[in-house]
Biotite code that builds the C-alpha atoms (Angstrom):
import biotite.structure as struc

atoms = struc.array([
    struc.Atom([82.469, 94.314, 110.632], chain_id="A", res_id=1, res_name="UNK", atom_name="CA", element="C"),
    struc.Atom([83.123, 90.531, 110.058], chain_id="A", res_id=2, res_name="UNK", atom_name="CA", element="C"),
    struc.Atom([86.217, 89.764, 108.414], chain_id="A", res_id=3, res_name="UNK", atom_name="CA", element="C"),
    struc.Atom([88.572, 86.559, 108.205], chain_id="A", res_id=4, res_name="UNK", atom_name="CA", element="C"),
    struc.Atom([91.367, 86.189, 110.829], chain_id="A", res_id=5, res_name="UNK", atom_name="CA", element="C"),
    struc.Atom([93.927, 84.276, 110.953], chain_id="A", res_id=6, res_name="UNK", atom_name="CA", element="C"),
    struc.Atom([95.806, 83.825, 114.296], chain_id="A", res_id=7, res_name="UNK", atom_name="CA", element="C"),
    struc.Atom([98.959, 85.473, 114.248], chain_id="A", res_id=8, res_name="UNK", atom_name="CA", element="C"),
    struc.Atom([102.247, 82.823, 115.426], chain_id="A", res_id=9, res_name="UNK", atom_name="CA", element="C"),
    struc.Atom([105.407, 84.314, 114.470], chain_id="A", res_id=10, res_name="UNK", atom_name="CA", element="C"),
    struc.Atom([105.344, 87.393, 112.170], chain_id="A", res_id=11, res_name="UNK", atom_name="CA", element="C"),
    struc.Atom([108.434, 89.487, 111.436], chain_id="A", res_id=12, res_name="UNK", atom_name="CA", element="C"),
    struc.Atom([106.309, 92.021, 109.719], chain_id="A", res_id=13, res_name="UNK", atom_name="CA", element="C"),
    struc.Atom([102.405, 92.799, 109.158], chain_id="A", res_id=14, res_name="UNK", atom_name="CA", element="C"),
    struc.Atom([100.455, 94.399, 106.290], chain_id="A", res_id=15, res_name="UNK", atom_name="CA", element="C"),
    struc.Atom([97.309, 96.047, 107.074], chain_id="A", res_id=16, res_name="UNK", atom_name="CA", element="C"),
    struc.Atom([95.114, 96.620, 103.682], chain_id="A", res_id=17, res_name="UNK", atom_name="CA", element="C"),
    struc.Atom([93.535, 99.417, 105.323], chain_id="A", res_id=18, res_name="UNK", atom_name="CA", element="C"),
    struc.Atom([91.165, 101.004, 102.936], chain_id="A", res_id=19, res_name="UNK", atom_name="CA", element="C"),
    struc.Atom([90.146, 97.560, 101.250], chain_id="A", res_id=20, res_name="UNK", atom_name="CA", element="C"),
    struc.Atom([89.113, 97.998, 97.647], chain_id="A", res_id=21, res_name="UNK", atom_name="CA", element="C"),
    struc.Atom([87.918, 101.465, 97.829], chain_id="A", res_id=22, res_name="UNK", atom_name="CA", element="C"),
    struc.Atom([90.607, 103.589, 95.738], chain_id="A", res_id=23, res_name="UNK", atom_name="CA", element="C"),
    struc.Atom([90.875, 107.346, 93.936], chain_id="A", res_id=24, res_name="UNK", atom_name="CA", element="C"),
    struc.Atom([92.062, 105.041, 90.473], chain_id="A", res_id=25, res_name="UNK", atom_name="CA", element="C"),
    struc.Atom([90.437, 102.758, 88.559], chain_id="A", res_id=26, res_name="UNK", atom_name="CA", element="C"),
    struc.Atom([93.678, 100.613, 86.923], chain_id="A", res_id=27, res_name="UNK", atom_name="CA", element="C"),
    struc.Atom([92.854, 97.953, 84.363], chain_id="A", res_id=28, res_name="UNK", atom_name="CA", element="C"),
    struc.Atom([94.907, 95.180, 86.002], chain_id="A", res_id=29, res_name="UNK", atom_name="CA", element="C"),
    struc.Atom([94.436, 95.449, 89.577], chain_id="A", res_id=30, res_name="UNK", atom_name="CA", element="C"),
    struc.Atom([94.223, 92.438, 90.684], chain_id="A", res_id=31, res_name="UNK", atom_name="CA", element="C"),
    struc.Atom([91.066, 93.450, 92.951], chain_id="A", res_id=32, res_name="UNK", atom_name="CA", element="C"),
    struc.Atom([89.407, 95.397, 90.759], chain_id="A", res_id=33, res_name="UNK", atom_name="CA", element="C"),
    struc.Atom([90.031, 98.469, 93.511], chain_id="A", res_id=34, res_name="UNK", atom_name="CA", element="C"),
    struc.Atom([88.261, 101.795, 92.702], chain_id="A", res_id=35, res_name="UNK", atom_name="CA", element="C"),
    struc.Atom([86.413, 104.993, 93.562], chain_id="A", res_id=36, res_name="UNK", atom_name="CA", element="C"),
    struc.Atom([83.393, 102.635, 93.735], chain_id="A", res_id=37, res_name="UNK", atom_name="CA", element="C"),
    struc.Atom([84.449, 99.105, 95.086], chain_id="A", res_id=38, res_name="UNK", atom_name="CA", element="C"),
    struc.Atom([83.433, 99.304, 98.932], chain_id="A", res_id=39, res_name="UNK", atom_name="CA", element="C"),
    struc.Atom([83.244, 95.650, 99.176], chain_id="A", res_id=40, res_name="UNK", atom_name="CA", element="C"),
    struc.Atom([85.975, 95.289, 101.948], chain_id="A", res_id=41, res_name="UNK", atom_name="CA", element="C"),
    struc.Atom([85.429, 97.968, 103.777], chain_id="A", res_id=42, res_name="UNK", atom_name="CA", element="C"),
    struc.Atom([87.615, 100.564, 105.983], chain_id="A", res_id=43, res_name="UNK", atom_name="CA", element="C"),
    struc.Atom([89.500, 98.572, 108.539], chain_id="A", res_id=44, res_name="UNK", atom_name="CA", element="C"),
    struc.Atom([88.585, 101.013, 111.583], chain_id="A", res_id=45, res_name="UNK", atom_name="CA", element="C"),
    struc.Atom([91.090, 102.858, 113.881], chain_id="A", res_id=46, res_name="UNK", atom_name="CA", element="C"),
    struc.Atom([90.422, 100.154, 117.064], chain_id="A", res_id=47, res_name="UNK", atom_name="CA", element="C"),
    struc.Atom([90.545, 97.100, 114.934], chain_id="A", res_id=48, res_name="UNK", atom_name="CA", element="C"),
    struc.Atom([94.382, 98.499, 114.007], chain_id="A", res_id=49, res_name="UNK", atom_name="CA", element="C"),
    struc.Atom([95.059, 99.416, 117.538], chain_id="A", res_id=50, res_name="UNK", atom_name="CA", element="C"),
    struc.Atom([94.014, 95.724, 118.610], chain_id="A", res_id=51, res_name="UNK", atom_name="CA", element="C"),
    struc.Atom([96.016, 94.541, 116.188], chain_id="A", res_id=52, res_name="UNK", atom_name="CA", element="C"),
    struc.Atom([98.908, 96.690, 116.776], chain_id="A", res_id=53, res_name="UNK", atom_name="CA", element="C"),
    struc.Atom([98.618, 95.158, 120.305], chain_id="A", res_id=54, res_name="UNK", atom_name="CA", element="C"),
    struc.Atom([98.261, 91.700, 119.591], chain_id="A", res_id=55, res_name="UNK", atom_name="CA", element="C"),
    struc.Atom([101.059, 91.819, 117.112], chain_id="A", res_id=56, res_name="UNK", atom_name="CA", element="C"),
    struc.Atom([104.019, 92.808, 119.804], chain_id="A", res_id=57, res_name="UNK", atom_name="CA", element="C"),
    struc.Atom([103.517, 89.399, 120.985], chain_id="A", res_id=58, res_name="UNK", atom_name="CA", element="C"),
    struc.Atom([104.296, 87.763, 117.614], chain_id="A", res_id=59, res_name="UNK", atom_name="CA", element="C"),
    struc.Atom([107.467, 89.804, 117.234], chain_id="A", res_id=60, res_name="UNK", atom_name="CA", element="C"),
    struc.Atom([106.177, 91.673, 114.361], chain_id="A", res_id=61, res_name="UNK", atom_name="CA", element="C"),
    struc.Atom([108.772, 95.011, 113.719], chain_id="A", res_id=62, res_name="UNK", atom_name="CA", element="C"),
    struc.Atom([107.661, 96.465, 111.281], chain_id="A", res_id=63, res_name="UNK", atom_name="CA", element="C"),
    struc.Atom([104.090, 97.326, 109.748], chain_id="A", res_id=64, res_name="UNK", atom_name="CA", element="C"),
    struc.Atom([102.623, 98.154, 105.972], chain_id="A", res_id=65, res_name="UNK", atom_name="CA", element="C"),
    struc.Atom([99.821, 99.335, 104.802], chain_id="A", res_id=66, res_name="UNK", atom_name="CA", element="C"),
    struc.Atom([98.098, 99.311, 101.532], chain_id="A", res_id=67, res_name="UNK", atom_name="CA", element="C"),
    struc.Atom([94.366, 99.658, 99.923], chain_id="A", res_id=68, res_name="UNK", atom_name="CA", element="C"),
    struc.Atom([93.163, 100.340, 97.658], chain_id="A", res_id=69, res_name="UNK", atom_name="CA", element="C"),
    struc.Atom([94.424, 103.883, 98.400], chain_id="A", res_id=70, res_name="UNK", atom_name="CA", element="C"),
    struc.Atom([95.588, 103.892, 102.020], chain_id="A", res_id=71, res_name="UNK", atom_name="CA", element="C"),
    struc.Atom([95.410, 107.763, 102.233], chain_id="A", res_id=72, res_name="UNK", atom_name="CA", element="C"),
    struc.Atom([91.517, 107.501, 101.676], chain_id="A", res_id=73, res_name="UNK", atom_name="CA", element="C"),
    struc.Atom([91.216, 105.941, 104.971], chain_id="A", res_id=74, res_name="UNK", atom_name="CA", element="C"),
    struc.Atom([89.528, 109.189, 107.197], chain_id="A", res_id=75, res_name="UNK", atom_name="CA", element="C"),
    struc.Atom([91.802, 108.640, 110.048], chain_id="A", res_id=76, res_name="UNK", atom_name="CA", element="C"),
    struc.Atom([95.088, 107.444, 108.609], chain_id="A", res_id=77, res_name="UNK", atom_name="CA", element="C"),
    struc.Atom([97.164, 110.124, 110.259], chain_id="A", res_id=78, res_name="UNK", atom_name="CA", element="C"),
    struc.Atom([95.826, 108.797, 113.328], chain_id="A", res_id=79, res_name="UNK", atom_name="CA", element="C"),
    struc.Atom([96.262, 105.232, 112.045], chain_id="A", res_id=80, res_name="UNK", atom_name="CA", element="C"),
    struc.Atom([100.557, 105.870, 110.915], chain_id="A", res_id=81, res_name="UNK", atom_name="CA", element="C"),
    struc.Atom([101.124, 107.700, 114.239], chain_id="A", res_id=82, res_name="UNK", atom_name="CA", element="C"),
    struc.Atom([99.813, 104.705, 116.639], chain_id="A", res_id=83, res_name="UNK", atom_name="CA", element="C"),
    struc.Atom([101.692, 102.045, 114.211], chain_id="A", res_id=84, res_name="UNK", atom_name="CA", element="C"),
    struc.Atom([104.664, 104.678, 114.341], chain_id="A", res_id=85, res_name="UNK", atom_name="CA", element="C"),
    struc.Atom([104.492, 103.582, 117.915], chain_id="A", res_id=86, res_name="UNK", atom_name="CA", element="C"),
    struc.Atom([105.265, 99.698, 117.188], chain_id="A", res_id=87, res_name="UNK", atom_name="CA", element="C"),
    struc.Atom([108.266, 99.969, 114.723], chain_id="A", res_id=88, res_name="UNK", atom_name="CA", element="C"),
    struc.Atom([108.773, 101.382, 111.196], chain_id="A", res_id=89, res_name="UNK", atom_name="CA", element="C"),
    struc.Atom([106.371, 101.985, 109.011], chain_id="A", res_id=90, res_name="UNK", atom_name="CA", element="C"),
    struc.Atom([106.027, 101.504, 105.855], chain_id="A", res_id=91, res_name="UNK", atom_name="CA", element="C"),
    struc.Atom([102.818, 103.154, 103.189], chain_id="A", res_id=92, res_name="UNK", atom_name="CA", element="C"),
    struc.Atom([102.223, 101.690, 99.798], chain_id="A", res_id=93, res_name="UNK", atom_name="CA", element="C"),
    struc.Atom([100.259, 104.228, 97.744], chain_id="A", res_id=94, res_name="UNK", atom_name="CA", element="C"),
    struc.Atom([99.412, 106.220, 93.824], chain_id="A", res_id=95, res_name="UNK", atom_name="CA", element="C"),
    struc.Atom([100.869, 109.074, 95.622], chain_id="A", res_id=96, res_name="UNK", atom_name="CA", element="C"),
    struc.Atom([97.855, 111.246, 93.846], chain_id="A", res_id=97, res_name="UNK", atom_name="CA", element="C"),
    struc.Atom([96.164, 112.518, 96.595], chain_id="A", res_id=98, res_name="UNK", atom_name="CA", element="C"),
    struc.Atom([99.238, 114.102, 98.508], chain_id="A", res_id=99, res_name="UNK", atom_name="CA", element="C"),
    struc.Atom([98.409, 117.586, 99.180], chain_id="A", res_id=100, res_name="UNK", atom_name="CA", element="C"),
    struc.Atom([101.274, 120.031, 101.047], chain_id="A", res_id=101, res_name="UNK", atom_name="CA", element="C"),
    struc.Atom([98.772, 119.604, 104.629], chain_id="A", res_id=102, res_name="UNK", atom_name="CA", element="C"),
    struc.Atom([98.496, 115.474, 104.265], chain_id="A", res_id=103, res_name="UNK", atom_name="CA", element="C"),
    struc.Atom([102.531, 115.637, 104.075], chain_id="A", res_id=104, res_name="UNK", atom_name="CA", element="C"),
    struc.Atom([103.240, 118.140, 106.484], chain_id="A", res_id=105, res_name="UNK", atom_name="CA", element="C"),
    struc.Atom([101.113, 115.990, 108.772], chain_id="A", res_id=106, res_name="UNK", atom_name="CA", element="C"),
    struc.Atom([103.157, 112.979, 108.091], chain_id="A", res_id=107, res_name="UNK", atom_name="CA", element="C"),
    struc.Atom([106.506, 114.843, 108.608], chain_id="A", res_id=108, res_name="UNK", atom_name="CA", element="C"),
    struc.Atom([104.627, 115.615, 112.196], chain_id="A", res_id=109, res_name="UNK", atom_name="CA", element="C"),
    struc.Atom([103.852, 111.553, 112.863], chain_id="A", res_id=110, res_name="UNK", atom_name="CA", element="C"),
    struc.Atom([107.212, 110.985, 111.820], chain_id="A", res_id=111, res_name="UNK", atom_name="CA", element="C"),
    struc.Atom([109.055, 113.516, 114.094], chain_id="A", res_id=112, res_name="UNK", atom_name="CA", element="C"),
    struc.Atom([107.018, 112.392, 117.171], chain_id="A", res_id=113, res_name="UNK", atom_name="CA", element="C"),
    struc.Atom([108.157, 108.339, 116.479], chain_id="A", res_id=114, res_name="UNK", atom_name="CA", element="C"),
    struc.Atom([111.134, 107.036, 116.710], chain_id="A", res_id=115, res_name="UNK", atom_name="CA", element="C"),
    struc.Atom([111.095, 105.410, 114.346], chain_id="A", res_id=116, res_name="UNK", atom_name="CA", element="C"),
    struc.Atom([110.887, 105.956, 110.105], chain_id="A", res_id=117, res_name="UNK", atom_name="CA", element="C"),
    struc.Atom([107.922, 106.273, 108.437], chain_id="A", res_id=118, res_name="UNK", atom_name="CA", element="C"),
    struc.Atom([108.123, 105.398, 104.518], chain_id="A", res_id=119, res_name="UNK", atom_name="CA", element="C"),
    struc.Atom([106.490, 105.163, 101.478], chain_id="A", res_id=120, res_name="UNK", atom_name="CA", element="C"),
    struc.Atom([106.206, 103.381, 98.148], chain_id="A", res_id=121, res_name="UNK", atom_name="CA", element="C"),
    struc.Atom([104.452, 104.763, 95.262], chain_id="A", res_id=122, res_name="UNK", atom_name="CA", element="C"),
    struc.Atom([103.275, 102.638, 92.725], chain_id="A", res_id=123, res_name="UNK", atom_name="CA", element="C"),
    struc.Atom([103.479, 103.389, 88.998], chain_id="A", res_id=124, res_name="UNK", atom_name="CA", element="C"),
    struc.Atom([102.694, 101.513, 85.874], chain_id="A", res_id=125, res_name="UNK", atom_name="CA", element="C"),
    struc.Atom([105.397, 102.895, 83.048], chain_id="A", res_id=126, res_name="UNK", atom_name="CA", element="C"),
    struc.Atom([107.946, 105.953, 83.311], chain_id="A", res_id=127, res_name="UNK", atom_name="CA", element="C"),
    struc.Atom([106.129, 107.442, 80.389], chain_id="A", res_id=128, res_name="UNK", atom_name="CA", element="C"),
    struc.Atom([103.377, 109.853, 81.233], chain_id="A", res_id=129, res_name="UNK", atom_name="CA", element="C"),
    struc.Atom([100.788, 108.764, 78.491], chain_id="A", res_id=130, res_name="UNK", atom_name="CA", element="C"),
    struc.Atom([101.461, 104.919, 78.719], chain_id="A", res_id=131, res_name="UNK", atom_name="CA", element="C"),
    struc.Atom([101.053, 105.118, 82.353], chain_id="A", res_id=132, res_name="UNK", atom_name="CA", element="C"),
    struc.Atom([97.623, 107.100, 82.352], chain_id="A", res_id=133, res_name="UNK", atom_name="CA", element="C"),
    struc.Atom([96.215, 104.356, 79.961], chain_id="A", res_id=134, res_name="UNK", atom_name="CA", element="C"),
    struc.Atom([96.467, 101.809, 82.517], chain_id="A", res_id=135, res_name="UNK", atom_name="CA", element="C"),
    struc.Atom([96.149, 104.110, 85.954], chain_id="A", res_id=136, res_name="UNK", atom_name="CA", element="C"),
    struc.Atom([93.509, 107.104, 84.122], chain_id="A", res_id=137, res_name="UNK", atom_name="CA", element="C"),
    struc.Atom([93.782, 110.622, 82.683], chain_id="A", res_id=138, res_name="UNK", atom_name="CA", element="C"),
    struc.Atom([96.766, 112.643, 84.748], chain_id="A", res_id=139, res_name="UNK", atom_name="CA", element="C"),
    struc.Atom([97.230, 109.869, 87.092], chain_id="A", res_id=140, res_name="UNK", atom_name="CA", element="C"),
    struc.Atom([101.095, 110.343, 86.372], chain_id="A", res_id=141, res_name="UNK", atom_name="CA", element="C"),
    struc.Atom([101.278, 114.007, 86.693], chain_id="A", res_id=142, res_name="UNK", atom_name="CA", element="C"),
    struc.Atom([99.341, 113.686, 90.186], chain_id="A", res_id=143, res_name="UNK", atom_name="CA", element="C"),
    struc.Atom([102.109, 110.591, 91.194], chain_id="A", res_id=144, res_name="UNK", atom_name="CA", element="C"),
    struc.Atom([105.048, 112.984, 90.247], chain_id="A", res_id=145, res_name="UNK", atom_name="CA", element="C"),
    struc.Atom([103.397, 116.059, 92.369], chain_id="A", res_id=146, res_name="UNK", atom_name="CA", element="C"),
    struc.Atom([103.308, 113.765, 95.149], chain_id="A", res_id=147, res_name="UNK", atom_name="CA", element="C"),
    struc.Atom([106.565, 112.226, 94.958], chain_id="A", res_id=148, res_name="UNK", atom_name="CA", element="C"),
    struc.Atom([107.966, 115.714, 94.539], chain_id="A", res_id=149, res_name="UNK", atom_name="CA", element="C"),
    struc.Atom([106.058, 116.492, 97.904], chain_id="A", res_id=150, res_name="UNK", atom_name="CA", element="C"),
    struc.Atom([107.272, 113.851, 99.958], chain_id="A", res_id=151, res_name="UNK", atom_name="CA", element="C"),
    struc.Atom([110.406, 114.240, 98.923], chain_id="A", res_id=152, res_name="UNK", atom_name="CA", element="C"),
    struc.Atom([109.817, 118.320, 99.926], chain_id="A", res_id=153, res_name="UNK", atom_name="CA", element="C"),
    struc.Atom([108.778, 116.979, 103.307], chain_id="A", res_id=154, res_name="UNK", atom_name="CA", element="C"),
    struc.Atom([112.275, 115.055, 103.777], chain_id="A", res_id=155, res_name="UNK", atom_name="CA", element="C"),
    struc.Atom([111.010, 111.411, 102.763], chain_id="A", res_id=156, res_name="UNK", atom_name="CA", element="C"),
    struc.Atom([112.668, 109.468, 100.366], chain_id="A", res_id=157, res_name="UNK", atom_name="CA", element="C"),
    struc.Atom([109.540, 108.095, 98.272], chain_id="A", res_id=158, res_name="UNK", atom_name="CA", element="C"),
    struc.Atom([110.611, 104.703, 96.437], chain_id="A", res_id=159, res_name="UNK", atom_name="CA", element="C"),
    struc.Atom([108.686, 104.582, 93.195], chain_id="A", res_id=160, res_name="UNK", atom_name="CA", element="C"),
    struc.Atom([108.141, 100.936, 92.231], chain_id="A", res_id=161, res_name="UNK", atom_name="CA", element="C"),
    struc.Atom([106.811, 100.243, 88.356], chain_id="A", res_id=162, res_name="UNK", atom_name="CA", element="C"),
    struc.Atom([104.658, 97.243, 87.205], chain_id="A", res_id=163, res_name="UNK", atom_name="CA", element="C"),
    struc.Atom([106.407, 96.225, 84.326], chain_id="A", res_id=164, res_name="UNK", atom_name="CA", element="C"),
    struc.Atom([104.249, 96.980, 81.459], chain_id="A", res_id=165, res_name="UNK", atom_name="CA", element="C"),
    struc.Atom([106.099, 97.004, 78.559], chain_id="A", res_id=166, res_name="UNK", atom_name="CA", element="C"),
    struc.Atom([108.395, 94.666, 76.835], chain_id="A", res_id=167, res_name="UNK", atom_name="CA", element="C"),
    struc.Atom([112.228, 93.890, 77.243], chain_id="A", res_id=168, res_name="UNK", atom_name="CA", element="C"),
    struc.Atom([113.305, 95.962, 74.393], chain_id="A", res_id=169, res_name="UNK", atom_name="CA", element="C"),
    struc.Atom([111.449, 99.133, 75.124], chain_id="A", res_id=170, res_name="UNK", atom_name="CA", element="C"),
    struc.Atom([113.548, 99.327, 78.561], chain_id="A", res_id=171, res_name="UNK", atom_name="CA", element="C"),
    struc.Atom([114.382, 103.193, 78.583], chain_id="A", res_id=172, res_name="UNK", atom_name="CA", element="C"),
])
């Protein structure tokens, strides 16, 4: 796969859009229009990480992020979080829908065998349930809380970070 590089000078920390566009929600602002459908970036695959993971040590990069679309899509992002687990912290940015009990338990696993802490920020669009599914889709919410709630089971200590999407004076 061709994509745009940009050589790396001095980095303190390195995102990784991992899973492109391609995304389990279909939210009316995202800025790239990610969704179940939108392929148009591509996976970034397992080696193309691991080069960069490589390359990056010499930049001074310590710590690494990924994002999507829905980085938990990607087919090998276990594999992915325990090789960047390797380099420094980590850090995940997802919807938190599609965390089952064996995707966390698997995480808790990466996590154990680094030594360093693996962590994640899940993205909602307005602390009430109905508001939020407008933007993000039927039960997107519901799924987001299950997941949180699952991390959190698993011993992480999920940040949950809200586009504002309401006014001032409707601050709960």
């Amino acid at each position: 796969m061709n994509h745009p590089t940009v050589p790396l000078q001095k980095l303190d920390e390195l995102w990784f859009q991992i899973t492109g566009t391609q995304c389990n929600l279909t939210c009316s602002h995202c800025f790239i229009s990610c969704s179940p459908d939108n392929t148009s970036f591509g996976n970034l695959s397992y080696e193309e990480v691991a080069d960069v993971l490589e390359d990056s040590t010499q930049h001074g990069v310590k710590e690494n992020t990924f994002t999507g679309g829905e980085p938990f899509l990607h087919p090998r992002i276990i594999e992915v979080l325990s090789l960047a687990l390797q380099y420094g912290p980590v850090t995940v940015l997802t919807n938190g829908t599609v965390m089952t009990p064996k995707l966390v338990d698997q995480l808790v696993q990466a996590e154990k065998q680094s030594l360093y802490s693996l962590e994640f920020r899940v993205s909602v669009d307005h602390f009430d349930e109905a508001k939020n599914d407008a933007i993000r889709g039927d039960k997107a919410f519901s799924r987001a809380l299950r997941g949180i709630a699952r991390l959190a089971k698993g011993g992480f200590l999920p940040i949950v970070t809200a586009m504002r999407t309401w006014e001032l004076d409707e601050d709960l």
